[in-house]
LUMDO-250686 format. One record per residue: x, y, z of N, C-alpha, C, O in turn. Coordinates in steps of 0.001 Angstrom, whole numbers, always signed. Last residue first. Layout:
! LUMDO-250686
nx,ny,nz,cax,cay,caz,cx,cy,cz,ox,oy,oz
X,Y,Z,X,Y,Z,X,Y,Z,X,Y,Z
...
END
This chain:
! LUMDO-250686
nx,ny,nz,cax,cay,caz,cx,cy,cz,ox,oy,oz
+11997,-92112,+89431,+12966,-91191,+89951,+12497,-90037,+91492,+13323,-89245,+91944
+12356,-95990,+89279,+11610,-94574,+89529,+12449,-93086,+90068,+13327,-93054,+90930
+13543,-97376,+86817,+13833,-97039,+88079,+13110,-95849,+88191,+13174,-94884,+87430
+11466,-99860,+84702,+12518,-99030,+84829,+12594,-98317,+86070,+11570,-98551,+86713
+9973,-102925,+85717,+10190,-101765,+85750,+11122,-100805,+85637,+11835,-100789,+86641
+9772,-106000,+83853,+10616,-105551,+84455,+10658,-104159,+84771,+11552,-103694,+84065
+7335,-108520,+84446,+7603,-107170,+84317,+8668,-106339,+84354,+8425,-105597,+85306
+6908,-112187,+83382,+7666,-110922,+83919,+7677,-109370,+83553,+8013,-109020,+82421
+3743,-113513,+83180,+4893,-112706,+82276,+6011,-112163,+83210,+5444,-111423,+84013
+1936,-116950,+82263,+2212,-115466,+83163,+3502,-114703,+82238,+4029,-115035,+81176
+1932,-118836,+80859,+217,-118493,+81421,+1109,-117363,+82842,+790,-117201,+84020
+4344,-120134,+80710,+3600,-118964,+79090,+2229,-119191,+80109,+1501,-120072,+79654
+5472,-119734,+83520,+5713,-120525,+82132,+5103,-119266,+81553,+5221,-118055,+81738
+5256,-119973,+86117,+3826,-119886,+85569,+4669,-120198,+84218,+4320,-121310,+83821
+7458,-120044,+87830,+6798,-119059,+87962,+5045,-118739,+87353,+4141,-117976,+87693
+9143,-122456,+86552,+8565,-122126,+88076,+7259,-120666,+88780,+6570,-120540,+89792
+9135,-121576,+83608,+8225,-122656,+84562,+7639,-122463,+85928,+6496,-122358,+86371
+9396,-118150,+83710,+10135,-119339,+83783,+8721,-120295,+84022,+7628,-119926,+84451
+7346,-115743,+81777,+8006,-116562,+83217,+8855,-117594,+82908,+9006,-117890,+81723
+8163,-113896,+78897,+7439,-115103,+79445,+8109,-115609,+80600,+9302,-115908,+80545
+8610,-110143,+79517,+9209,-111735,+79182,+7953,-112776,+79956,+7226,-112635,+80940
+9315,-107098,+79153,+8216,-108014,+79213,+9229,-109231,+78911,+10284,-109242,+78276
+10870,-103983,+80920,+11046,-105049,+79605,+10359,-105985,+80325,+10416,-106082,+81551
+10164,-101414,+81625,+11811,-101453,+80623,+11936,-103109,+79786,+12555,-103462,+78783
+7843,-99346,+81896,+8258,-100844,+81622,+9004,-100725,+81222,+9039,-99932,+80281
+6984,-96936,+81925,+7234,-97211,+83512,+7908,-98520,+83115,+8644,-98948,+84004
+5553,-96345,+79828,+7178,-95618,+79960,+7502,-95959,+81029,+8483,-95337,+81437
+3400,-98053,+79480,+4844,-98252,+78442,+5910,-97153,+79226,+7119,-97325,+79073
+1608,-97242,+81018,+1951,-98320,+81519,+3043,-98185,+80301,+4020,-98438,+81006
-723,-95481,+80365,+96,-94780,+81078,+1167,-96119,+81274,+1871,-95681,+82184
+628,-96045,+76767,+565,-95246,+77646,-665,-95903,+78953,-1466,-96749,+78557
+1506,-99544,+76001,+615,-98640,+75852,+592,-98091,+76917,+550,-98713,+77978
+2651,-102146,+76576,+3286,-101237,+75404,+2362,-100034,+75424,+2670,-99350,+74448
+967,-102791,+78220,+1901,-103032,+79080,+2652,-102472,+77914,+3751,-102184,+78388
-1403,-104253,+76576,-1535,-103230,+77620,-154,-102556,+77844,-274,-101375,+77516
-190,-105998,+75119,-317,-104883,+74491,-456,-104080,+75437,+256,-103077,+75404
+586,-108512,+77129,+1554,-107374,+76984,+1515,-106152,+75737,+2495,-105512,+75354
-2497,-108851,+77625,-1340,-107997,+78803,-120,-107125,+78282,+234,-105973,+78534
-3783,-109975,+75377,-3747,-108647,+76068,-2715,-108330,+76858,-2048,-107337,+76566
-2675,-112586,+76007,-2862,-112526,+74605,-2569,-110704,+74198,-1799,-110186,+73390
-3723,-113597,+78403,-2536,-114037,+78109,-2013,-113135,+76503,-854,-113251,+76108
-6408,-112948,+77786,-5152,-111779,+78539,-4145,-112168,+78860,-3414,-111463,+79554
-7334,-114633,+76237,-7431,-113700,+75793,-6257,-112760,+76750,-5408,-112013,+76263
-6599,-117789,+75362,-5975,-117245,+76278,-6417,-115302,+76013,-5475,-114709,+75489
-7810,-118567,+72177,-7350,-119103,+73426,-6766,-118175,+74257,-6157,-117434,+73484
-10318,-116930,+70363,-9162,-116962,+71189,-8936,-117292,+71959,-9475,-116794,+72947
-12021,-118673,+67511,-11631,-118154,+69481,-10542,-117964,+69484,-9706,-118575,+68818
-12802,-117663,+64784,-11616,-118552,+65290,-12051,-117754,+66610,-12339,-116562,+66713
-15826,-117958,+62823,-14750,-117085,+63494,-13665,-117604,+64559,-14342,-118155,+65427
-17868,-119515,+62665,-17086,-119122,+61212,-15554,-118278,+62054,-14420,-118217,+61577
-18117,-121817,+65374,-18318,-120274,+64502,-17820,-120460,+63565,-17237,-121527,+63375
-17666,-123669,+67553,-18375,-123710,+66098,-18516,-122992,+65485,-19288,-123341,+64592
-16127,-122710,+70001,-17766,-121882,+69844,-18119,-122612,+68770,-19322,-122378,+68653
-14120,-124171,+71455,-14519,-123893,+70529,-15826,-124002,+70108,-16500,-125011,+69898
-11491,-123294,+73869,-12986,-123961,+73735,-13558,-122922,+72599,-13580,-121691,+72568
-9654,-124017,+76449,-9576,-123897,+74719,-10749,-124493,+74997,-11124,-125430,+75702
-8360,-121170,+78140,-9187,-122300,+78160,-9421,-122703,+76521,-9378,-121906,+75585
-5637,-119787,+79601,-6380,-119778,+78685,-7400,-121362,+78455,-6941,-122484,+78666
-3091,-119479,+80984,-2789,-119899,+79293,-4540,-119915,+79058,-4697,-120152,+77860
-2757,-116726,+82763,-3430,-117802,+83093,-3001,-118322,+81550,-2521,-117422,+80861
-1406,-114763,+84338,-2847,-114267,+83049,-3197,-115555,+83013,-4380,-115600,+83348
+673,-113135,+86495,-356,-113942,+86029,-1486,-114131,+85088,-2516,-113481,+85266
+3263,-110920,+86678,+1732,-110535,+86076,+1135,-111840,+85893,+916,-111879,+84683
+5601,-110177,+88639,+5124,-111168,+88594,+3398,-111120,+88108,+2467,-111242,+88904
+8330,-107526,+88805,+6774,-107560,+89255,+5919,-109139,+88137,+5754,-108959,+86930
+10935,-105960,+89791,+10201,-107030,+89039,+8707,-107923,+89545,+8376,-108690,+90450
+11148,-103266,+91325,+12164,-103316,+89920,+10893,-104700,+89383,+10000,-104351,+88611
+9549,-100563,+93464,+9532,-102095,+92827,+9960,-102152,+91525,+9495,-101442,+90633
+8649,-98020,+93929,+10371,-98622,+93838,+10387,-100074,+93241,+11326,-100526,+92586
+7026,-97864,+94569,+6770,-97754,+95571,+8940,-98825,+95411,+9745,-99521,+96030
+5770,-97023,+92111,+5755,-95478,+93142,+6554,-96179,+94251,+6942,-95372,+95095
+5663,-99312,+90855,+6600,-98066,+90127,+6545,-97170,+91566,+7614,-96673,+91921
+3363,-100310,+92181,+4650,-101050,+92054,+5851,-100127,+91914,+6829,-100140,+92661
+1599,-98618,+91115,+1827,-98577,+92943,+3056,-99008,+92932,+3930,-98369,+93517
+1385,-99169,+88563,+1767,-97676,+88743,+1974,-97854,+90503,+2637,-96966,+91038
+638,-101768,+88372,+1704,-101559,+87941,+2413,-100111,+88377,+3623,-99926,+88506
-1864,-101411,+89457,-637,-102396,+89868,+489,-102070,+89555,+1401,-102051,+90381
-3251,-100183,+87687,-3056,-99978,+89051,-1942,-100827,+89982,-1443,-100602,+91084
-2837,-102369,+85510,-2284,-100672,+85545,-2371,-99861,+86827,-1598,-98920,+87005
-4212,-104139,+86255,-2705,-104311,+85749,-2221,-103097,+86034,-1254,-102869,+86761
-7085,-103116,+86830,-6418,-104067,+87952,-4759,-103809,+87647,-4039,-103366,+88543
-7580,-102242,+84289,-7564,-102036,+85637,-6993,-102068,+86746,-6509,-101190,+87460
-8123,-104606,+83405,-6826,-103645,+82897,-6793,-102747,+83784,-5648,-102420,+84097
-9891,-106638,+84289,-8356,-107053,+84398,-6878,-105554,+83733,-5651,-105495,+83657
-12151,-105908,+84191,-11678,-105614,+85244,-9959,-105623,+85068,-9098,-104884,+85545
-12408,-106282,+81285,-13190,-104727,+81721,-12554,-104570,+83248,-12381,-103431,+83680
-11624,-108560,+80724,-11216,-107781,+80128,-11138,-106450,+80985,-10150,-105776,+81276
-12585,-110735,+83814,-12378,-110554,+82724,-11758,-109298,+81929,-11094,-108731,+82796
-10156,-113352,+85608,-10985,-111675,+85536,-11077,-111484,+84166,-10210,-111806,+83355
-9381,-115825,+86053,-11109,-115647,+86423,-11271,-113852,+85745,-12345,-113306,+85492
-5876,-114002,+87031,-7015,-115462,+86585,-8906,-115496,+86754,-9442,-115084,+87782
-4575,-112094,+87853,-5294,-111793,+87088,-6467,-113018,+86356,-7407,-112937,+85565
-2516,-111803,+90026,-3329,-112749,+89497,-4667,-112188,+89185,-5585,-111898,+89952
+592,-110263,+90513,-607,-110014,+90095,-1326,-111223,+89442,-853,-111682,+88402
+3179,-109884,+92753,+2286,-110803,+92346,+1187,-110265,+91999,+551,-109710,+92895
+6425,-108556,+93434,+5139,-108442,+93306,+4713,-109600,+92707,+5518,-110359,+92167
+9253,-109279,+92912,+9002,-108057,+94324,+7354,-108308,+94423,+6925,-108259,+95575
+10372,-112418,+92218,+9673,-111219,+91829,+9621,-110263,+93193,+9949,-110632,+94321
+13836,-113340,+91919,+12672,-113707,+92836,+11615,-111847,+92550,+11996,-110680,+92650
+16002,-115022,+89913,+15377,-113641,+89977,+13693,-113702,+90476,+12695,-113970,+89808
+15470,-117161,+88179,+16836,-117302,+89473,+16401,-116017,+89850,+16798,-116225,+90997
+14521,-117893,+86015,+13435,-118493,+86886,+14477,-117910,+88209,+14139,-118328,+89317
+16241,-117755,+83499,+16254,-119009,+84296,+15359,-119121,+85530,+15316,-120196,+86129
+15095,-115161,+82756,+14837,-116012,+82218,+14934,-117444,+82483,+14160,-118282,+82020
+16862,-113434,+85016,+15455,-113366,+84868,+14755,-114593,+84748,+14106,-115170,+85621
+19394,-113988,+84211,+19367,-114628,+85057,+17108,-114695,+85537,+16399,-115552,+86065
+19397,-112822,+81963,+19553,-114192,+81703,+19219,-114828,+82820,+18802,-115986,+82782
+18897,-110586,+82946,+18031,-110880,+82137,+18371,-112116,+81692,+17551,-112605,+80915
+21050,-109387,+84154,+19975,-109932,+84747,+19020,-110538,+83810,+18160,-111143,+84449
+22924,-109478,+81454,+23438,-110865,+82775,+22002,-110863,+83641,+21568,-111973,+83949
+22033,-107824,+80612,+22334,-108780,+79540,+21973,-110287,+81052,+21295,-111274,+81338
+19726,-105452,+81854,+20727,-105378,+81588,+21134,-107264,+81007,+20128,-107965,+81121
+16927,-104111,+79162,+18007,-104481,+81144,+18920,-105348,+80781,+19001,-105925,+79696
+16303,-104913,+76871,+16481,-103791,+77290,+16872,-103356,+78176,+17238,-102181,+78200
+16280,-107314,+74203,+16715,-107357,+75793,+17381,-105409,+76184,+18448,-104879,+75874
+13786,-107230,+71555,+14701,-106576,+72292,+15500,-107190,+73627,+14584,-107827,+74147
+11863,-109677,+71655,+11892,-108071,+71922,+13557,-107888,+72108,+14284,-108541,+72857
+10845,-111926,+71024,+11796,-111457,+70016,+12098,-110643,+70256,+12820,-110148,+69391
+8896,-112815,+73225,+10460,-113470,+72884,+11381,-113333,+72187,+12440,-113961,+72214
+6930,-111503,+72454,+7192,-110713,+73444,+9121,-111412,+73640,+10141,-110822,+73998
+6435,-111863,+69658,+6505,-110750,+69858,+7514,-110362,+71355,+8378,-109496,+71492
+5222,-114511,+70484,+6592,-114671,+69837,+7091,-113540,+70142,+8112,-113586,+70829
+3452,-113801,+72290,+3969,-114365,+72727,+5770,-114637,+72262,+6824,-114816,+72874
+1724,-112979,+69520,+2284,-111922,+70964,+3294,-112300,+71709,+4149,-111452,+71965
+1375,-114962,+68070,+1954,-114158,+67645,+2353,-112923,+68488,+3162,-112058,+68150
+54,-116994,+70136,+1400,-117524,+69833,+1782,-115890,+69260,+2591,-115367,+70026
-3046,-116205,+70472,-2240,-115292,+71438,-855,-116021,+70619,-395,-114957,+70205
-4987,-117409,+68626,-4356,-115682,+68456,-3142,-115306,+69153,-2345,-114446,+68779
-5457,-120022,+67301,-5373,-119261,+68553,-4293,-118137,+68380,-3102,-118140,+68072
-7427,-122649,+66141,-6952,-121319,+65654,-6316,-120515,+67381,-6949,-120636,+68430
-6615,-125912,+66326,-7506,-124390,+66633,-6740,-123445,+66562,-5550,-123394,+66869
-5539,-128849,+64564,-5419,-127960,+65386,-6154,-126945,+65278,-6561,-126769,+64129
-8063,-131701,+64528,-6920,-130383,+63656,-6897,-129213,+64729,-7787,-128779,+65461
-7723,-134370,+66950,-8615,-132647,+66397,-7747,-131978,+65593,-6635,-131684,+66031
-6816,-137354,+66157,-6417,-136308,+66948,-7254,-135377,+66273,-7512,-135542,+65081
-9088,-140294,+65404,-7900,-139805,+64896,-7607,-138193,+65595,-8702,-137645,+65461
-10912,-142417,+68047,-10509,-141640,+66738,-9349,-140737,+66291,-8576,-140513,+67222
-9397,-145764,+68116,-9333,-144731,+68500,-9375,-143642,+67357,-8680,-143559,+66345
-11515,-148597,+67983,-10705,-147430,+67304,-10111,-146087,+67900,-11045,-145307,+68085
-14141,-149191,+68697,-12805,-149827,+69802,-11415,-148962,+69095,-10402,-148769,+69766
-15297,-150507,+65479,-15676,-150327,+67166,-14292,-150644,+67985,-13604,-151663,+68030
-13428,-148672,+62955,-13850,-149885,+63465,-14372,-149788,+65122,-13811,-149010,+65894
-13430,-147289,+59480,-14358,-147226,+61007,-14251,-148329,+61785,-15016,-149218,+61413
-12968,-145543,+57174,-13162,-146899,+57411,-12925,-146370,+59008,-12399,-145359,+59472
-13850,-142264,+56156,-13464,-143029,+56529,-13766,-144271,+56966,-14960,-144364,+57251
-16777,-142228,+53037,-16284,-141648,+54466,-15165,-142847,+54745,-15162,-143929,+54158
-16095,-140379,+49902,-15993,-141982,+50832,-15948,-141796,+52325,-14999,-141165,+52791
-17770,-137937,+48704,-15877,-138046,+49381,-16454,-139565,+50143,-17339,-139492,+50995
-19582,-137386,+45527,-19243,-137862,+47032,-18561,-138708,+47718,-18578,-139929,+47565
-19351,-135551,+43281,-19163,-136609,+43455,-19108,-136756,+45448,-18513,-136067,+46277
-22179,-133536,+41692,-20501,-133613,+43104,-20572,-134855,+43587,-21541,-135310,+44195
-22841,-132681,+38869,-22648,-133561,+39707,-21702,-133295,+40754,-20560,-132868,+40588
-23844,-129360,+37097,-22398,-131073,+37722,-22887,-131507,+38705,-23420,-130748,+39514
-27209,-129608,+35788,-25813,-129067,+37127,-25255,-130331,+37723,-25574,-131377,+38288
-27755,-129595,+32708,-27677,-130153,+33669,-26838,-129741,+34689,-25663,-129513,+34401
-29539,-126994,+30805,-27772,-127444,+31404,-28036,-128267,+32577,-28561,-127684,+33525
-32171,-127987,+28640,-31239,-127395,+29869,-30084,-127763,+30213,-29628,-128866,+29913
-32374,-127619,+25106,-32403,-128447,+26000,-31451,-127733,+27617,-30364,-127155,+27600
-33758,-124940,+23358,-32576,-125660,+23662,-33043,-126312,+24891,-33886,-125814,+25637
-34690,-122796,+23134,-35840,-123722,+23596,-34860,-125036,+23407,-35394,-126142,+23320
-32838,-120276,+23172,-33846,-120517,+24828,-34662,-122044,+24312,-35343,-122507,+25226
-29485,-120864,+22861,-31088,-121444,+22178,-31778,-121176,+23464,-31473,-121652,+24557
-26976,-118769,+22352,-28151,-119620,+23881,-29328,-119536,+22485,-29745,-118723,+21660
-25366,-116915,+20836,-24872,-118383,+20276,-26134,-118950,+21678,-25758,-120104,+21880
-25172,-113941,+22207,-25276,-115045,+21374,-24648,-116282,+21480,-23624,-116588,+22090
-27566,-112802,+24449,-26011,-113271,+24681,-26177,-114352,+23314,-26975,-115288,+23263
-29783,-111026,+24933,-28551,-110705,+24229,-27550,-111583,+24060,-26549,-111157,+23484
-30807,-112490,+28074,-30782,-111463,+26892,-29507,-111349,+26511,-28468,-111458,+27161
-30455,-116128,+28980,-30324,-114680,+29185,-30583,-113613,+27641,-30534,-113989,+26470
-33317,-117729,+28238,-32240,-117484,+28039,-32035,-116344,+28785,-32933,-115623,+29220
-35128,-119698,+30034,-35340,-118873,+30190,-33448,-117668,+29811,-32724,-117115,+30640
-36286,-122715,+30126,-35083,-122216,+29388,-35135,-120802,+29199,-35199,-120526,+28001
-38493,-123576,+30854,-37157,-123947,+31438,-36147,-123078,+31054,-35196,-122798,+31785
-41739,-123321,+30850,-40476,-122104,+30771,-38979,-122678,+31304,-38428,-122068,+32220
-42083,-125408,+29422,-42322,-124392,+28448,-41049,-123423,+28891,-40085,-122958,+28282
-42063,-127453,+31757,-41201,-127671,+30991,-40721,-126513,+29798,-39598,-126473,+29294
-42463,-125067,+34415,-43203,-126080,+33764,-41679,-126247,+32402,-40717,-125502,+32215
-40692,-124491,+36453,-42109,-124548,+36741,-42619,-126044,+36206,-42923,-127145,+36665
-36975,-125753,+36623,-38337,-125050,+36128,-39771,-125577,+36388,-40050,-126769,+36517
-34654,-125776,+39319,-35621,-126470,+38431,-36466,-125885,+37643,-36961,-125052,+38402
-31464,-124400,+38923,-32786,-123748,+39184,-33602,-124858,+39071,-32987,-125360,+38129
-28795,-124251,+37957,-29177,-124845,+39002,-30664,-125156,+39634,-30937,-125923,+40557
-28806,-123102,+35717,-28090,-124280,+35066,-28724,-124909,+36794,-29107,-126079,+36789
-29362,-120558,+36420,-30639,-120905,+35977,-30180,-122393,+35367,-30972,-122949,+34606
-27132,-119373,+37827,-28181,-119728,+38615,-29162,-120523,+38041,-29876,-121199,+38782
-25097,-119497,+35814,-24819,-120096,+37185,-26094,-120732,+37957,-26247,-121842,+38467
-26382,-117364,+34215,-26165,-119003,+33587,-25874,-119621,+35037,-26750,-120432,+35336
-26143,-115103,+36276,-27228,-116114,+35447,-27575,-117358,+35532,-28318,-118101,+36174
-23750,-114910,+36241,-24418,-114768,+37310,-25287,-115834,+36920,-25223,-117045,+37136
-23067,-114296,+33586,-22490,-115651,+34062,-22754,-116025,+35635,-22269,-116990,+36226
-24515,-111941,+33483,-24793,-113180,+32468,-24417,-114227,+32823,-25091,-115230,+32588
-23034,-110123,+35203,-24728,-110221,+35230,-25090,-111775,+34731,-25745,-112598,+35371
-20661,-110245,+33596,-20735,-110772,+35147,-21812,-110910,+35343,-22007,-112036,+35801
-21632,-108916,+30853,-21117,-110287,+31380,-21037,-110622,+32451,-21482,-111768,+32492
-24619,-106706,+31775,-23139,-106615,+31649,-22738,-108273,+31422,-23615,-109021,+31854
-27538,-107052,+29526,-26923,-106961,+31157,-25121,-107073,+30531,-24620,-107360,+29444
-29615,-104044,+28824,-28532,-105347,+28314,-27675,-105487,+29585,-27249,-104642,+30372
-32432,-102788,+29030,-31103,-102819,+29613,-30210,-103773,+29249,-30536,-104683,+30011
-34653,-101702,+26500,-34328,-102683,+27520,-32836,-102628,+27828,-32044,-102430,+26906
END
């Protein structure tokens, strides 16, 4: 007969301290080998879990705020506010105050994944052919809505996408530099493009 390993055993004991038995004869169904278990020993009762008090409650209460949701896109977003400044110091301040009027407009709102890269990168490569320095990408901040899953949503998915797109061939060597809009422009539910100079 096979002797079970210890992890096998404390598998076990785990399961058969939880189990009810048939009949009272077979309750105690020791594991093999393991000394010091009486099989006709009395059973392991399974702990108790004490139960958490629910909150006090009154009609007319307001209930207490949602824990915050998981949302993917802040670590891109930081990404895109920690980059580098790769144009030049003074436009790029002036970028960032919203004072720098775009050449282009891409609204990318309602579209999903399969159209919206598409769409960016064709945009982006006409923009480049056609001399355009700052180009205005719309993505929208995103709808918050939570599936109940084991798995966190993502708020804002191409708020979230764009500027990986936009680091990735054919679209990274045409970009000299990504930034969150000003307010006036869309805020964090759009981006600035800045194109390097076509030759």
């Amino acid at each position: 007969m096979k002797r079970l390993s210890e992890s096998d055993r404390r598998a076990w004991e785990a399961y058969r301290t939880t189990a009810d038995p048939l009949e009272r004869s077979r309750r105690a169904l020791a594991v093999p080998d393991r000394p010091g278990v009486d099989p006709d020993g009395p059973p392991h009762a399974a702990p108790k879990r004490e139960a958490r008090p629910l909150p006090r409650f009154r009609i007319g209460q307001k209930a207490p705020p949602p824990a915050p949701r998981h949302d993917l896109a802040p670590s891109v977003r930081d990404a895109v506010r920690g980059a580098p400044v790769a144009m030049d110091a003074r436009a790029f301040h002036r970028l960032r105050a919203g004072k720098l009027r775009p050449d282009a407009k891409l609204d990318l709102h309602g579209m999903t994944l399969e159209r919206a890269f598409p769409a960016l990168q064709g945009f982006v490569m006409r923009a480049n052919a056609e001399g355009k320095r700052l180009l205005l990408v719309v993505t929208g901040k995103g709808k918050r809505r939570d599936e109940g899953g084991p798995i966190p949503t993502r708020t804002g998915v191409l708020r979230h996408q764009v500027p990986q797109w936009l680091r990735m061939p054919p679209l990274a060597p045409l970009v000299l530099q990504v930034a969150e809009a000003h307010r006036s422009h869309g805020g964090s539910g759009a981006y600035y493009v800045y194109l390097r100079r076509s030759r």
